[in-house]
VEXMINU-321300 format. One line per 4 residues: their letters; for each residue x, y, z of C-alpha. Coordinates in Angstrom, 2 decimals, always signed. Layout:
% residues N
A) X:Y:Z; ... $
//
This chain:
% residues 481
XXXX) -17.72:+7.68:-18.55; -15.25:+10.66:-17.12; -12.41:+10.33:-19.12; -10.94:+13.53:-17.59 $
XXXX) -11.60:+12.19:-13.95; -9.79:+9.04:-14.84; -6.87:+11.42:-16.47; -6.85:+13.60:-13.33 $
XXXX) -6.33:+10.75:-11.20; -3.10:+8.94:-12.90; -1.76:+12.47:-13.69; -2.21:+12.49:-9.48 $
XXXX) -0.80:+9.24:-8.52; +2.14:+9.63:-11.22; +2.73:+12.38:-9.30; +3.24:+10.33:-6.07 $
XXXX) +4.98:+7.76:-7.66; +7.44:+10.21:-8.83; +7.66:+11.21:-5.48; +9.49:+8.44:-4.20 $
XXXX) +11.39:+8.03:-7.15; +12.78:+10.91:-5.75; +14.58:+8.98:-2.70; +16.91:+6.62:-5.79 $
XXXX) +18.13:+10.20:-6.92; +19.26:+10.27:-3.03; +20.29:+6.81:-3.00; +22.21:+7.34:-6.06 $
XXXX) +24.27:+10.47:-4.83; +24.71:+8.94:-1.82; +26.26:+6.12:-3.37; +27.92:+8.65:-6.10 $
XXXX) +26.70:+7.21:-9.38; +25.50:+8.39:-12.44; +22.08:+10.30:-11.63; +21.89:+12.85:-14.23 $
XXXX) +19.47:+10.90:-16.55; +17.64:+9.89:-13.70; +17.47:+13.23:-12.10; +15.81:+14.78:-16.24 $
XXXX) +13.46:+11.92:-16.01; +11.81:+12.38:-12.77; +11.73:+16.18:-13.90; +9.99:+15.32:-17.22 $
XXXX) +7.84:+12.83:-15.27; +6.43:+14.85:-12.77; +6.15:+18.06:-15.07; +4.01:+16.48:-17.66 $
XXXX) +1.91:+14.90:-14.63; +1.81:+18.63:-13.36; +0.82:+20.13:-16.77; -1.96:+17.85:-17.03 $
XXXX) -3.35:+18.08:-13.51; -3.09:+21.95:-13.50; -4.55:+22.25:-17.27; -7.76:+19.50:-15.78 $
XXXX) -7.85:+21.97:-12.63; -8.23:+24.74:-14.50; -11.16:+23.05:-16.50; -12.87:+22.64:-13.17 $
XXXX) -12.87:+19.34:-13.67; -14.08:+17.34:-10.45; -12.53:+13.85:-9.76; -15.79:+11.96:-9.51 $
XXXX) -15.04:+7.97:-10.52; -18.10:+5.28:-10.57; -16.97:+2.02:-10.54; -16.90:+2.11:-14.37 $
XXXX) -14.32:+4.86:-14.17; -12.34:+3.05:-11.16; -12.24:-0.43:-12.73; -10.31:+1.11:-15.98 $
XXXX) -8.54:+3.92:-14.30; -6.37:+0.61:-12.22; -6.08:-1.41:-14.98; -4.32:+2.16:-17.28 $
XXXX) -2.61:+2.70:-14.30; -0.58:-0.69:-14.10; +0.52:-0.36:-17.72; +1.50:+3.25:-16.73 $
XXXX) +3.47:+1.84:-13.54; +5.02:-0.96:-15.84; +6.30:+2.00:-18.08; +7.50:+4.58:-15.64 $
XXXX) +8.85:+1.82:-13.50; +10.95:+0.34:-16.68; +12.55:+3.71:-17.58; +15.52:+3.61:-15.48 $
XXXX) +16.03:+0.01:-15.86; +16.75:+0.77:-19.81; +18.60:+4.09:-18.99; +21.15:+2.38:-16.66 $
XXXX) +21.04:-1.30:-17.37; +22.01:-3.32:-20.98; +18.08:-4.67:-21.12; +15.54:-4.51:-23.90 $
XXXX) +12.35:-2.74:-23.16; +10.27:-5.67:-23.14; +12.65:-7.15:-20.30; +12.68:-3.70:-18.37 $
XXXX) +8.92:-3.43:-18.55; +8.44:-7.52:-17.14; +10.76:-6.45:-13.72; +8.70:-3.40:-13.51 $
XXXX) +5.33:-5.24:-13.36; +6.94:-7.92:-11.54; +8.20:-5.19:-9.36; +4.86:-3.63:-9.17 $
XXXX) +2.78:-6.54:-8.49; +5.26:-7.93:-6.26; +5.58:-10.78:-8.02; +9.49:-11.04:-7.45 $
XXXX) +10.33:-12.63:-11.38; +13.42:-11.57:-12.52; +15.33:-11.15:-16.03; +18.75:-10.11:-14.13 $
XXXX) +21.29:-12.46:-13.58; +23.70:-10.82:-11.91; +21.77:-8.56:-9.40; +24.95:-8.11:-7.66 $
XXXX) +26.86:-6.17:-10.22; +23.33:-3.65:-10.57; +23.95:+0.00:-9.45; +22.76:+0.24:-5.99 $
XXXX) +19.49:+2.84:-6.72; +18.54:+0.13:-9.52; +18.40:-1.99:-6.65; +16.95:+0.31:-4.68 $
XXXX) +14.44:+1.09:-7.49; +13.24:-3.06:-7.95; +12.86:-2.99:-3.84; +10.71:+0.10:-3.80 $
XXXX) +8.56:-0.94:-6.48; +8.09:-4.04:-4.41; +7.09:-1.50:-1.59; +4.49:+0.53:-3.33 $
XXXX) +2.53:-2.09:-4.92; +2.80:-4.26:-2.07; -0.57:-2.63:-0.55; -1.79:-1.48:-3.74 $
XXXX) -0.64:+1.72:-5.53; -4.21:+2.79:-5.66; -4.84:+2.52:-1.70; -1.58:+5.10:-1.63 $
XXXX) -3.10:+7.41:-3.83; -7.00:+6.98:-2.24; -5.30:+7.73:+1.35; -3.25:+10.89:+0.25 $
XXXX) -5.82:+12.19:-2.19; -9.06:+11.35:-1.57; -9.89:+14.41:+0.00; -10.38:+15.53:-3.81 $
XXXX) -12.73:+12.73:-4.22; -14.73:+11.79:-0.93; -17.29:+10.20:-3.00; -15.08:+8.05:-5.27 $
XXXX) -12.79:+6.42:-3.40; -14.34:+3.56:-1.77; -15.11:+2.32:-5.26; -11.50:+2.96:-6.10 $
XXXX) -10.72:+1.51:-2.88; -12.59:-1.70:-3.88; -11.04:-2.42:-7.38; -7.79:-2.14:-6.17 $
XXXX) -8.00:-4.16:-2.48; -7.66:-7.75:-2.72; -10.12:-10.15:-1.05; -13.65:-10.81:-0.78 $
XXXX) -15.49:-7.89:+1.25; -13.92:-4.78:+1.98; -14.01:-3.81:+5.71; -13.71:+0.08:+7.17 $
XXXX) -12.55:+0.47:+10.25; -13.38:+4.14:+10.37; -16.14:+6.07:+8.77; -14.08:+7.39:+5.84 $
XXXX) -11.78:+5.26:+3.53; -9.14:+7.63:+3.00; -8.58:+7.09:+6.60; -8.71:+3.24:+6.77 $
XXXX) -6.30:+3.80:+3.81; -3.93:+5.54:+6.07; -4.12:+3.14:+8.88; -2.89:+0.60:+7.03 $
XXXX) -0.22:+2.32:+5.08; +0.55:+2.90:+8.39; +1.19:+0.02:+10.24; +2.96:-1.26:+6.64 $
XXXX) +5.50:+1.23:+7.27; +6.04:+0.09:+10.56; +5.87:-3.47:+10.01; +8.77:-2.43:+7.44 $
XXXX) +10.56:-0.16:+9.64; +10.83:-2.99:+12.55; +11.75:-5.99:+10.08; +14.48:-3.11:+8.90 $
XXXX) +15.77:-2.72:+12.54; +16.23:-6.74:+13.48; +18.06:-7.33:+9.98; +20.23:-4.29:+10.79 $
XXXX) +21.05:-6.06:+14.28; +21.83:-9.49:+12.66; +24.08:-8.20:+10.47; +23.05:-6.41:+7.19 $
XXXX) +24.05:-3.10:+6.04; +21.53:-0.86:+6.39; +21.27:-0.31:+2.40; +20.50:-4.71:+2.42 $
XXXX) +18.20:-4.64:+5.60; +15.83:-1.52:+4.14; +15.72:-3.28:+0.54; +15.09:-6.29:+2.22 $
XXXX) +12.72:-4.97:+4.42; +10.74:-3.37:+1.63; +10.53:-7.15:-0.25; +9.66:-8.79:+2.86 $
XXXX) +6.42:-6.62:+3.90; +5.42:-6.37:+0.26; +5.69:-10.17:-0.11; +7.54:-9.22:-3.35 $
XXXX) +11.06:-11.26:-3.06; +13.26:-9.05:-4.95; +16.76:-9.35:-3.05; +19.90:-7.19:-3.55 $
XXXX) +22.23:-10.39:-3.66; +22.09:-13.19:-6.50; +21.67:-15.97:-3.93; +19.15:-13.71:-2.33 $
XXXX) +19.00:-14.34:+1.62; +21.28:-17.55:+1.23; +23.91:-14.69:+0.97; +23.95:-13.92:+4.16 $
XXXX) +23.99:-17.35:+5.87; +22.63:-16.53:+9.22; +19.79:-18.39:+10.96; +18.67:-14.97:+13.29 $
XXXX) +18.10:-13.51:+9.82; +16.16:-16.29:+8.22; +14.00:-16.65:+11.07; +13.19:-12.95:+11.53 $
XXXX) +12.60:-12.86:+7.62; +10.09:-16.15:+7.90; +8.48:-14.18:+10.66; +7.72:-11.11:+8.93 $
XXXX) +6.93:-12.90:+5.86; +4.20:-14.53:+7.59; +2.86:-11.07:+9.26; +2.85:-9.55:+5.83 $
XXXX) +0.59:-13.04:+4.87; -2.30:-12.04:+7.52; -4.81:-9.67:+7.10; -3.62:-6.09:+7.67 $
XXXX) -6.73:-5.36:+8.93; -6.30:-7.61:+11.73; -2.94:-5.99:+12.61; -4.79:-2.50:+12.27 $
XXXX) -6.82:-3.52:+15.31; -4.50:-4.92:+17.54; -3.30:-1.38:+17.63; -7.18:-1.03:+19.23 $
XXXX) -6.59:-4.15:+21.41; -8.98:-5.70:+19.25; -7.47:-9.31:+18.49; -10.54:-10.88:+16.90 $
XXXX) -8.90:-10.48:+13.39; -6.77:-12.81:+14.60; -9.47:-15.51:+15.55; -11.04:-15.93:+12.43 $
XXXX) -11.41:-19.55:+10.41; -9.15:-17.87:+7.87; -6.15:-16.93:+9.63; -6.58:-20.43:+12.16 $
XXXX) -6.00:-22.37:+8.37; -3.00:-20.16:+7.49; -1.16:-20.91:+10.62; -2.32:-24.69:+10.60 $
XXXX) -1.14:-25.13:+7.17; +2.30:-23.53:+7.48; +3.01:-25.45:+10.20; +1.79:-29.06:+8.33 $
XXXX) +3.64:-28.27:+5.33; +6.64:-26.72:+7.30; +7.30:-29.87:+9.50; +6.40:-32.33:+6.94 $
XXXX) +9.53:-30.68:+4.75; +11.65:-30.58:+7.65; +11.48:-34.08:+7.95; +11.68:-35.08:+4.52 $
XXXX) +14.60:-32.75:+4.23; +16.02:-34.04:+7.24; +15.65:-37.83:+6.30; +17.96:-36.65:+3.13 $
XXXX) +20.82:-36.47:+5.23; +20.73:-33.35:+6.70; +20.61:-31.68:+10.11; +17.25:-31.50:+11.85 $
XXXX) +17.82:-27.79:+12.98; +19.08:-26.72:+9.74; +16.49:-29.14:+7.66; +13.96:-26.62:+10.45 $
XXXX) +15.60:-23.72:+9.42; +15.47:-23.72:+5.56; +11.81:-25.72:+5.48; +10.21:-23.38:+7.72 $
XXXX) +11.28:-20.26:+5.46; +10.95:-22.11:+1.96; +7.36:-22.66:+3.05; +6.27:-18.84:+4.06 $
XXXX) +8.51:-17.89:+1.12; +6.07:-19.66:-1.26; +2.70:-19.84:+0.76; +2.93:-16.27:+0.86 $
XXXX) +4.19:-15.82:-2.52; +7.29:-13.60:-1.44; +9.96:-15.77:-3.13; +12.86:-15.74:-1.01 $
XXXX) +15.12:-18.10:-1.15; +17.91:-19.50:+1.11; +19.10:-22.26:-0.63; +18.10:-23.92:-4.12 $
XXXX) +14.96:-26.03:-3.06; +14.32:-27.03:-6.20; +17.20:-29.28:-5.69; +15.65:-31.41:-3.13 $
XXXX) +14.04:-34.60:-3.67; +10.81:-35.16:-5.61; +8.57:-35.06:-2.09; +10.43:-32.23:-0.50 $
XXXX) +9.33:-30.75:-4.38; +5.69:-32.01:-3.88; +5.49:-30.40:-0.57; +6.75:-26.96:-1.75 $
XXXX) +4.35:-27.34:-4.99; +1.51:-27.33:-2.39; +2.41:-24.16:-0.86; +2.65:-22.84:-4.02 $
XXXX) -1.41:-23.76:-4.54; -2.10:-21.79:-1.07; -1.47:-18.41:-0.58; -2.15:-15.58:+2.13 $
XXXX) -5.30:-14.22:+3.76; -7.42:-11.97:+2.25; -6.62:-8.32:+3.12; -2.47:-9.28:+2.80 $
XXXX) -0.12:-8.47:+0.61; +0.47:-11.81:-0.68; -1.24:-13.68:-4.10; -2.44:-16.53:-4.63 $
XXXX) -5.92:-18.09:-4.80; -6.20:-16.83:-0.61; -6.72:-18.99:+1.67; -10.56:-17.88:+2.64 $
XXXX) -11.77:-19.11:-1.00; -11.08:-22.58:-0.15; -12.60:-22.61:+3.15; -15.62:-20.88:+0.82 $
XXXX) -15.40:-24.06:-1.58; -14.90:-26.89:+0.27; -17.90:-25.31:+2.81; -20.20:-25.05:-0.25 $
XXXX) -19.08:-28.58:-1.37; -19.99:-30.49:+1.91; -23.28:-28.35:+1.89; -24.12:-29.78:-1.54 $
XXXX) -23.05:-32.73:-0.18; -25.63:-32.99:+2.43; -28.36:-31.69:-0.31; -27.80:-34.28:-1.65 $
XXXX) -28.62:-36.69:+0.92; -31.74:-34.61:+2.23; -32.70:-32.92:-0.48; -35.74:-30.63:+1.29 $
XXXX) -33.40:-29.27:+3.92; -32.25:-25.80:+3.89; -28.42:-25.62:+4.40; -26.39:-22.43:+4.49 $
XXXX) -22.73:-21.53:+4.33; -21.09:-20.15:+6.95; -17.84:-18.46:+8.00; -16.70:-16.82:+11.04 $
XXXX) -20.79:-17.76:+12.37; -21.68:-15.43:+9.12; -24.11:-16.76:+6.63; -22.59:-16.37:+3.45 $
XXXX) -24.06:-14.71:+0.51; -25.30:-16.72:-2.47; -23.42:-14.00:-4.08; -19.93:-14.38:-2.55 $
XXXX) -20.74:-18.00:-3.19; -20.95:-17.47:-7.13; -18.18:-15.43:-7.00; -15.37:-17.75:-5.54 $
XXXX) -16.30:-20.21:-7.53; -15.51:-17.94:-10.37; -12.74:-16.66:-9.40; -11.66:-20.33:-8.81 $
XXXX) -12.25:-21.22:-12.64; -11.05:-18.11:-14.00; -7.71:-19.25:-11.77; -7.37:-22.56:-13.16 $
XXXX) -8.16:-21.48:-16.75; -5.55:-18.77:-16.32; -2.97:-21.15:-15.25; -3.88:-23.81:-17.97 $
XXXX) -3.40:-21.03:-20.81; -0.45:-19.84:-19.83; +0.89:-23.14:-19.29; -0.39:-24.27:-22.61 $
XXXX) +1.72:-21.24:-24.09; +5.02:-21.91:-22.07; +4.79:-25.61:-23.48; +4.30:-24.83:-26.78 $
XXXX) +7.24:-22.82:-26.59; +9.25:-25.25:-26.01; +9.98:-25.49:-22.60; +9.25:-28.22:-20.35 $
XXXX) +6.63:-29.75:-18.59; +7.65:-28.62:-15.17; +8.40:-25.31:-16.20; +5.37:-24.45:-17.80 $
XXXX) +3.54:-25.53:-15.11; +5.23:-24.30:-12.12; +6.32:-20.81:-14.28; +2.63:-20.27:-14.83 $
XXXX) +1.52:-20.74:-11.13; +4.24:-18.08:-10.12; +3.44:-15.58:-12.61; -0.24:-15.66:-12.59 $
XXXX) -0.28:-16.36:-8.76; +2.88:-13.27:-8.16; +5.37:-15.69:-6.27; +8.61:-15.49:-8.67 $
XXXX) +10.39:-18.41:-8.68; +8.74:-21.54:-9.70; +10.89:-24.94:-10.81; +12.93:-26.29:-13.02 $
XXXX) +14.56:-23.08:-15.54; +12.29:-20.62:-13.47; +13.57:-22.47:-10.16; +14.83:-20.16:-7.58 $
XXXX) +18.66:-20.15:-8.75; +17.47:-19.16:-12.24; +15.50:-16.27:-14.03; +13.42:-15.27:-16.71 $
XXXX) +16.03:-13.54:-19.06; +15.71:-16.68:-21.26; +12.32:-15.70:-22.87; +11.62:-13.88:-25.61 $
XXXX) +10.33:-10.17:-25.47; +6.75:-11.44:-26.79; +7.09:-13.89:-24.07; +7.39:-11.54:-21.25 $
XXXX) +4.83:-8.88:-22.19; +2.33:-12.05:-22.51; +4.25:-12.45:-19.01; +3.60:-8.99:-17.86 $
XXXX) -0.04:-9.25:-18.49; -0.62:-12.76:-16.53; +0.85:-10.70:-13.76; -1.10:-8.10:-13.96 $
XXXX) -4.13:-10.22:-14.38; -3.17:-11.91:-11.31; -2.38:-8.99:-9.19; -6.13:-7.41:-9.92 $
XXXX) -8.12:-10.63:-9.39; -9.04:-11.41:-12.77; -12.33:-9.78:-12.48; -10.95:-6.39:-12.79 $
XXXX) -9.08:-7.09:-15.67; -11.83:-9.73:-17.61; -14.61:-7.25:-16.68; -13.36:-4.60:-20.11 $
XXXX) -13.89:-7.50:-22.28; -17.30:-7.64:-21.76; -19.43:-5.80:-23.71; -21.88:-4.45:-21.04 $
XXXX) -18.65:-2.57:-19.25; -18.73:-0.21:-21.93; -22.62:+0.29:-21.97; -23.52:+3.51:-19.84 $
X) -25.27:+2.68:-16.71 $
//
């Protein structure tokens, strides 16, 4: 294993990430408040990521990472993002560093958890800083840094590429990944530039549409306001925020090829599922809601975005759901179980794994009943691997059993049922709020600091898959090849 290559390439992608960090210096002497610590951190940051690379470069070392090397170097890198990203949280906010390092990750992974009560009263580059951490690991750190710098490693990257990405199967659109990495950094940017522009013209400040923005595309949920978009009480802005929510839910491969004309990404059995769910779960709340008592366009409004909010695991909120009667709850705890596409910036279990299991269960089905015949899987017309097969149902288990653990630990903790439950689905499945004292007019900051590292790490685990993360405790990982 290249331990060098795998230092090379955080030393790199710190580099980038303190980059950006750059733009909350700007923010904060645009805003005029206290930088200087912030400005002698990024310094430090950046020159000890300097020192390193230039000290590797001069060592001729090549950045050459096997899948070995690529598996580790994203799982060292999230703990590094956790750490850099919880630095200026403890330099300019009363938290401990167990609670700064939890919003970083759930930054990070876009999860959208919070330990901060009153967001409001935050300096406005901390706010900046939770947003933009939404931003870069919306699309995956790692798919930044292949796209910017894998001309030093045009041999490496796709299996970099590949831990990183979530989904099945990786798809290129062009012959080289740096450059499918680019195309869909891309169209994120503009996705988040044009979500931006329509909050601007419904009524935000710029400084609340951009950090909005950022949350939206990433499908992270961190808002500048402690009622997050409930603040603003404006339908156009709710609607245009449940739109882009649900772009940021597709594929962004699919939106990559519209830009081709190409709209078969957008005629697959995957994304056909997505929109037919929303919509079942979206007008089956709307009129539970509305039987409640309340108005059928306004039951419409908040159901519709409640529903992407949590099927795409952003974590919005407009108004405090969890306040709404036990069916309108049930409903909302089945969007919860979804998720996005494949491809997408949002978590969950995906909604292509299910169509994978309940496909493989009717074929066993039918097995059954004619035992000699030879029945295949298929999606999109596509035989599916008995690999891929194994696989989903893995990651499946490895979901529950995540869920059950952590829900087991929340429990014993002393919390209750509803709680544990719902808080481990939103951590380990990155959708913030869950029910109950995690519900979406409450936060995390009750825990303990042992609490939210174990936290931090479902997130992480969740973020990367599982697989990524489970693979380093097995013992043939750290066998050479």
């Amino acid at each position: 294993m290249s331990y060098k290559s795998i230092l090379k390439l955080i030393s790199l992608i710190s580099l980038t990430l303190g980059a950006f960090l750059i733009l909350e210096l700007i923010v904060a002497i645009i805003y005029k408040e206290n930088w200087l610590k912030l400005a002698i951190f990024i310094a430090s940051f950046m020159g000890v990521n300097l020192a390193i690379y230039l000290w590797l470069k001069s060592q001729n070392q090549k950045l050459k990472l096997g899948i070995k090397e690529s598996i580790l170097s994203v799982n060292l890198l999230w703990l590094v993002l956790g750490a850099v990203g919880a630095v200026p949280l403890i330099l300019y906010t009363n938290v401990s560093w167990a609670s700064a390092f939890f919003e970083a990750i759930s930054g990070f992974t876009t999860t959208g958890a919070t330990v901060y009560s009153d967001i409001e009263a935050l300096p406005y580059f901390i706010l900046f800083h939770r947003s933009l951490m939404h931003w870069m690991g919306g699309m995956g750190i790692i798919v930044l840094g292949v796209g910017l710098l894998s001309i030093i490693n045009p041999t490496g990257s796709l299996s970099l590429f590949k831990a990183e990405s979530t989904g099945i199967t990786l798809e290129k659109l062009t012959p080289k990944i740096k450059d499918t990495a680019l195309i869909l950094w891309a169209v994120y940017a503009g996705l988040t530039l044009i979500d931006a522009l329509f909050l601007k013209l419904f009524g935000m400040s710029w400084f609340d549409a951009i950090n909005h923005a950022f949350s939206t595309i990433s499908t992270g949920g961190f808002s500048t306001k402690n009622s997050s978009l409930g603040y603003f009480d404006s339908y156009p802005i709710y609607w245009t925020t449940t739109i882009f929510m649900m772009l940021s839910g597709i594929n962004f491969l699919a939106h990559v090829k519209l830009f081709y004309r190409d709209t078969s990404g957008y005629k697959t059995e995957e994304f056909n599922w997505y929109i037919t769910i929303f919509l079942i779960l979206s007008i089956a709340l709307t009129f539970v809601h509305a039987h409640n008592g309340v108005e059928l366009d306004e039951s419409a409004t908040h159901s519709f975005f409640t529903i992407a909010s949590v099927m795409t695991t952003t974590g919005f909120a407009t108004t405090n759901y969890a306040l709404w009667s036990h069916m309108a709850i049930g409903i909302i705890f089945m969007a919860m179980l979804v998720g996005g596409n494949t491809g997408s910036t949002a978590g969950g279990v995906k909604i292509i794994r299910y169509l994978i299991t309940f496909k493989t269960l009717i074929a066993e089905l039918k097995r059954i009943v004619h035992p000699s015949a030879h029945i295949s899987v298929y999606i999109d017309a596509k035989k599916l691997a008995g690999a891929v097969i194994t696989s989903t149902f893995g990651f499946v288990f490895i979901y529950i059993m995540t869920n059950v653990l952590l829900t087991v630990y929340i429990y014993a903790r002393g919390y209750d049922a509803m709680t544990a439950i719902s808080g481990a689905l939103a951590l380990v499945g990155n959708i913030g709020p869950g029910f109950a004292q995690v519900g979406p007019a409450n936060n995390f900051a009750m825990f303990s600091d042992i609490d939210k590292i174990v936290f931090s790490i479902a997130m992480i685990i969740g973020r990367l898959e599982f697989y990524t993360v489970f693979v380093l405790m097995s013992r043939e990982f750290w066998k050479k090849f």
